[in-house]
Every structure is written in structure tokens, then in C-alpha cells.
C-alpha positions in Angstrom: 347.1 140.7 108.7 346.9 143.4 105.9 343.8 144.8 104.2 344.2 146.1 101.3 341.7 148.0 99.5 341.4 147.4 96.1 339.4 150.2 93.6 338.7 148.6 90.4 339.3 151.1 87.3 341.1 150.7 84.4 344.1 148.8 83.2 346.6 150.6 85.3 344.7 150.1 88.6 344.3 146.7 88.4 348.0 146.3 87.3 349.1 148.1 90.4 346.4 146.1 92.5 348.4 143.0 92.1 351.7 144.3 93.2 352.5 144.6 96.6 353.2 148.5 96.9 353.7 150.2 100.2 349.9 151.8 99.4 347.2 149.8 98.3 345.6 150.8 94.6 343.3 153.1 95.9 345.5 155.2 97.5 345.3 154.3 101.1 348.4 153.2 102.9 347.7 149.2 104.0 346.1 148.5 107.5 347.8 146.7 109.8 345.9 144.0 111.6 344.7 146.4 115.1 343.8 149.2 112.7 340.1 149.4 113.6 339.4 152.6 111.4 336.6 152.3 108.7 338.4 151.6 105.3 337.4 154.8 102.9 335.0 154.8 100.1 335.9 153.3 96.8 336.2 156.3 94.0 333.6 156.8 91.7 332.8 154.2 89.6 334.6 151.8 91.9 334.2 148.5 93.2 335.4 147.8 96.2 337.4 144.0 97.0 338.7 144.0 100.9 341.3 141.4 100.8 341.2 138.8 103.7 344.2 137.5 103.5 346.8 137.5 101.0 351.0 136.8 100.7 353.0 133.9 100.2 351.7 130.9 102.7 354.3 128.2 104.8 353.2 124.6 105.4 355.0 123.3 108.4 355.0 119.5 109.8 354.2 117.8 106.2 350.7 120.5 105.8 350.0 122.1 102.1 350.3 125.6 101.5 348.6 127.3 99.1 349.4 131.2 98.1 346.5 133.1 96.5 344.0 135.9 97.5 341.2 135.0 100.0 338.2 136.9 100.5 335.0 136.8 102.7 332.4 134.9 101.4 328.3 135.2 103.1 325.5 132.9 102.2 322.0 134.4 103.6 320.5 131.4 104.8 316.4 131.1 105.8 315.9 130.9 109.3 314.8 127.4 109.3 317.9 126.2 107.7 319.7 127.1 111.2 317.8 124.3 113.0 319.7 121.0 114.0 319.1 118.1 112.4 317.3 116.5 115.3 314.7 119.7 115.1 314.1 118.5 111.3 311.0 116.4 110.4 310.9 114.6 107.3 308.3 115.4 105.2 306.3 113.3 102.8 307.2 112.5 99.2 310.5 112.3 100.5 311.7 108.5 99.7 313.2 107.8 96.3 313.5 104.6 95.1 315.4 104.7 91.8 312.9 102.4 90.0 309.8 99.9 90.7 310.3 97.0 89.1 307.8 96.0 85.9 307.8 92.3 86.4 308.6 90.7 89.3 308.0 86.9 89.8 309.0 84.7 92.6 310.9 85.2 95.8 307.9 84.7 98.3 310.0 82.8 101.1 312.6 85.9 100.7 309.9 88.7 101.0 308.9 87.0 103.9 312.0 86.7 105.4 312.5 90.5 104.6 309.0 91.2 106.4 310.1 89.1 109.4 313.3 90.9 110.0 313.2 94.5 109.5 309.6 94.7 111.2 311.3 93.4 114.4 311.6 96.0 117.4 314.2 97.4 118.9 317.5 98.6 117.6 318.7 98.5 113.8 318.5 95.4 112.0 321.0 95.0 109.1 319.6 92.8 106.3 322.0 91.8 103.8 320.5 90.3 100.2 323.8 88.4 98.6 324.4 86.5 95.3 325.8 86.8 92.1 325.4 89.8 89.8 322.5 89.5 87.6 320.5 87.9 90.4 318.2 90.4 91.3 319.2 91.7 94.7 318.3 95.4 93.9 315.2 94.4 92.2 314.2 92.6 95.3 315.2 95.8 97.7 313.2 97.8 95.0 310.3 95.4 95.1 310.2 95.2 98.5 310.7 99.1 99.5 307.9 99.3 97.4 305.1 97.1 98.0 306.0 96.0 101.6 308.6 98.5 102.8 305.6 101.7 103.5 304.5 100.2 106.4 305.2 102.8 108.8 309.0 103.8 107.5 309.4 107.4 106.8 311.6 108.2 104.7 312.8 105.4 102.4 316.0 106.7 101.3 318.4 104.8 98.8 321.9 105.0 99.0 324.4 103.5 96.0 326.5 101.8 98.3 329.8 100.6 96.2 332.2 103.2 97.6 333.1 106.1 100.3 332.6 108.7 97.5 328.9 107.4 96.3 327.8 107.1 100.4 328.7 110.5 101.4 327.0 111.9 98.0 324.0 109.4 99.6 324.0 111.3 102.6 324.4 114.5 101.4 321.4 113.8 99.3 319.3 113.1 102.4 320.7 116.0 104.0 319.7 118.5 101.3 316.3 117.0 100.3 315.5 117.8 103.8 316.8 121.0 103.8 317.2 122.6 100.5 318.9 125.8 101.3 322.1 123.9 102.9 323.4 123.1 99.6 324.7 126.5 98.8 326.5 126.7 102.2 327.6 123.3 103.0 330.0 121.2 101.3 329.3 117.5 100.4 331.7 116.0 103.7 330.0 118.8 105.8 326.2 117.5 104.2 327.1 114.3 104.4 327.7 114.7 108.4 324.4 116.5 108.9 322.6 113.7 107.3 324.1 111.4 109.4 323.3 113.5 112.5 319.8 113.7 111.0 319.4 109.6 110.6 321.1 109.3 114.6 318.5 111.5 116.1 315.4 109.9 114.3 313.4 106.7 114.2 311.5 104.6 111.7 313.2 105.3 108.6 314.3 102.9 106.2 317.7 103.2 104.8 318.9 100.5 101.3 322.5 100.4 100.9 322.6 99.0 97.1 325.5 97.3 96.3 328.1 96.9 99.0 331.1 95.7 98.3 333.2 96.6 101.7 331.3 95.9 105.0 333.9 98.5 106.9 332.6 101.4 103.9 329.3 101.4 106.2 330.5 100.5 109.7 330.4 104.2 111.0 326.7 104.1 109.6 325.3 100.9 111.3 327.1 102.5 114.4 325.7 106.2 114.6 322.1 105.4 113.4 320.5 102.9 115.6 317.1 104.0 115.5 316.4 102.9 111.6 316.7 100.0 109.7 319.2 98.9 107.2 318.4 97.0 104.3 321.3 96.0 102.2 322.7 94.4 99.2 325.9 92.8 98.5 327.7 90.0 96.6 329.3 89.1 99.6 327.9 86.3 101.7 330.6 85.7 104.7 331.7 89.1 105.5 329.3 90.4 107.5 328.5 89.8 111.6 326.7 87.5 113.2 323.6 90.0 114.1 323.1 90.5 110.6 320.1 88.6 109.1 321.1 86.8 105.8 319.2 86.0 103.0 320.2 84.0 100.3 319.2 84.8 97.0 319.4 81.9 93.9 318.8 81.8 90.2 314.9 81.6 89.3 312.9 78.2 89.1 312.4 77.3 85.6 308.7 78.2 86.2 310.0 81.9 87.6 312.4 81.8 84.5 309.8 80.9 82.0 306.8 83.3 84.1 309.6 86.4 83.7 310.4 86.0 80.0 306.6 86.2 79.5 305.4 88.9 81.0 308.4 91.0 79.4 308.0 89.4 75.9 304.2 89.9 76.2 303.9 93.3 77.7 302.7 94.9 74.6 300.9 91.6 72.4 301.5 87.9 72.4 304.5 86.3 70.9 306.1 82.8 69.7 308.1 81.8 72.5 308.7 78.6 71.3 312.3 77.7 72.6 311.8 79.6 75.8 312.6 77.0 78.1 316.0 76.1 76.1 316.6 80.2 76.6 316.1 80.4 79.8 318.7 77.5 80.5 321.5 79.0 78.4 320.7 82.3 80.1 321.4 80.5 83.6 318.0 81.3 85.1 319.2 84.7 86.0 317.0 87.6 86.0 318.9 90.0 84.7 319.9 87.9 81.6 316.6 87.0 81.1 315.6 90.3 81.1 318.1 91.9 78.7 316.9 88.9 76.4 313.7 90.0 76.4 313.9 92.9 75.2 315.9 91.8 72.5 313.3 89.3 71.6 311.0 92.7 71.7 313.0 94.7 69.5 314.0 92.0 66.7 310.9 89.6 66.7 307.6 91.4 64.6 304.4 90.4 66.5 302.6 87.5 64.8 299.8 88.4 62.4 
């Protein structure tokens, strides 16, 4: 390896700083790797730039080469930071549910369910919600988490589960809300692992995995964090093991359909909702349909007099 010592002055310096001359722009004669003397003082005015590494690079055995400049790079990190994950207690106000849901009707014998199997002891317990889109298996999660989900489970973390990229952001998230100052010196792969190690070597956290749509995306999760539980939604109802607790989620009751559109069309005054039944059945009984139709009915409709 070669250091070369680099003063930066005008024009002409920094030309001849690029070249690879037999002595380096300052005037010193490169160092060879085993020279241990102290590299002189940069000139006045000067800025020095010790180059790491520099030259044309060789892959061998199919590897990428890439030929640049490299120099050191130091992040001062708070003593704190340097802990392990398993020496890192999660604070409160650390969960973060995207949303509560404004109107939620319905669903009893599936809360229950929900109550039943992720308050069971012993090791993680992956809950999958399936259905169609539109059915409401976030909202449910959401609802859930929110009203039921407290009960002892610190943190409630939500994780955007519909591929590799959006679960290791997930992760990294966790990893950096617990430890701010690792996001200037860790990339998102190397956050993502430290929030994994952080969820392995805990217990009694609550982790939703919204909107799976490959059961293998999450295997390595379900495998290195036991000591949690898993709550998780997906439109997929027969790929998933046999210790996994299903629950099924349908369309709304007319009664849930017709309960829904009301509270969203009424928030703010009464309306006419003559017809609503007849809506509800075109819209298929699905939440999210009924929903979006609400507030259309909000936006277009004046209030009656």
C-alpha cells in the first residue's frame, strides 16, 4: 500500500494530485506500506487528504472491482451506542402503529380468537389474519394492537411485510428507534441484523407483519426471535404451517355493513342514507369499499337543512 499525501492549493496542485508521479503533490516521495515515519505537515493553507488506498483494482473468481480513491472514514459514537443489543432496554413511547382505526364495527369472535392465541405462554405464536383485499385485516391488526394488544407487550412494532427490502427497512427501524446514534454508522443490512439480534435476546414484544405475501420472506424471523409474538396479515390462507393459528376473516354482516357506513357518513351531522342497504350490497360488504364510499357520500352530499 502507498500513502500519498495530498496538499490542496491551487489549480496546479490538484492537477498533479491526480496523477500518479513518482512524488506525491506535496512534495514527499510516496510511502511504501512498512514506512512507519509520520507523514509531514501540509503547507500553509493546506488541507491534508491521506489516501487509503488507491490504483486500478482486479476482481478474481467472478468478484466486482471497483477503481477509485478510498479514504478513512470515523463516526464518534456515544458510549451507549457500543452496548449489545441484548444490553438495550426498550423504552416507552416506542410502539408505532401506523393508524387507529376511526370506526370499527364487528369482528368480536376474531378479537377473541386474537386474545386467545397471542396471550398463550411459551414460545412465539404466529397468528396469520387472511382474506381478500379490502377486507380489513390491517384494520383488525391496528384495532387490536391498539385496544387489546397493551396488555403487557413492550414494544409494539409494525413491520410492512410485502417484500425483503420493506422488512429489513422494518428492522432497521427498530434498531434505530432504539438506538438513535447507530444510523450514522450502520448501514440498513447491518441495522437490520442488530434489530434482529435485539428481538432474539428479548421477551414480550409484539411484532405485526402487515401484509405478507411470501411465508419464506419471514422464515429467518419466526426462527431467531422466539421470545415474542407474531401477529400477521396475509391474503394467503394455505401457505402457512400447521402451528400457525388461523383466522379467517369475511365480508361484514349487512348489520356491520350498514353500522360502518353510518358512523363514517355521520361523523360530522346526520345524513339521508336512504339506499344504504342497496350500497352496501353493490359494494360487496367490504370494508374498505364501504369506506372509500363514505367519504364520497361526505364530500358530494350537502347536509340536510
Amino acid at each position: 500500500m502507498v500513502r500519498w499525501p495530498w496538499s490542496k492549493g491551487d489549480s496546479r496542485e490538484g492537477a498533479r494530485a491526480s496523477e500518479p508521479a513518482a512524488v506525491g503533490s506535496s512534495g514527499e516521495a510516496p510511502r511504501a506500506a512498512g514506512d512507519t515515519r509520520p507523514p509531514e505537515a501540509p503547507g500553509p493553507g493546506g488541507t491534508r487528504q491521506e489516501v487509503i488506498r488507491s490504483g486500478n483494482a482486479t476482481a478474481t473468481d467472478g468478484g466486482i472491482a471497483n477503481t477509485g480513491i478510498y479514504t478513512s472514514h470515523t463516526v464518534n459514537l456515544p458510549p451507549e451506542a457500543l452496548r449489545s443489543p441484548a444490553e438495550v432496554d426498550a423504552p416507552a413511547g416506542l410502539d408505532n402503529l401506523p393508524y387507529r382505526p376511526g370506526h370499527f364495527v364487528g369482528r368480536g369472535h376474531q378479537l377473541d380468537r386474537l386474545d386467545a392465541a397471542l396471550s398463550a405462554p411459551g414460545t412465539a405464536l404466529v397468528q396469520a389474519v387472511h382474506g381478500l383485499g379490502g377486507i380489513g385485516k390491517s384494520t383488525l391488526a391496528a384495532h387490536w394492537a391498539a385496544t387489546r394488544g397493551t396488555r403487557g407487550y413492550v414494544p409494539i412494532r409494525w413491520i410492512t411485510a410485502d417484500s425483503p427490502v420493506s422488512i429489513q427497512q422494518g428492522l432497521a427501524d427498530v434498531a434505530t428507534d432504539l438506538q438513535p446514534a447507530l444510523a450514522t454508522a450502520l448501514q440498513a443490512e447491518q441495522l437490520a441484523k442488530w434489530g434482529l439480534q435485539w428481538l432474539a435476546s428479548h421477551t414480550d414484544w409484539l411484532l405485526i407483519l402487515d401484509n405478507v405475501n411470501d411465508p419464506a420472506g419471514i422464515a429467518h424471523l419466526l426462527a431467531r426471535a422466539p421470545g415474542g409474538r407474531f401477529l400477521i396479515t396475509s391474503r394467503l390462507a394455505t401457505a402457512w404451517s400447521d402451528a400457525t393459528t388461523l383466522v379467517r376473516l369475511d365480508t361484514l354482516e349487512l348489520a356491520e355493513s350498514l353500522d360502518l357506513l353510518t358512523q363514517s357518513t355521520t361523523a360530522s351531522g346526520s345524513r339521508d342514507l336512504d339506499g344504504a342497504a342497496d350500497l352496501c350490497a353493490k359494494l360487496g360488504h367490504l370494508p374498505l369499499g364501504i369506506e372509500q364510499a363514505a367519504r364520497t357520500v361526505i364530500l358530494r352530499r350537502p347536509q340536510p337543512d
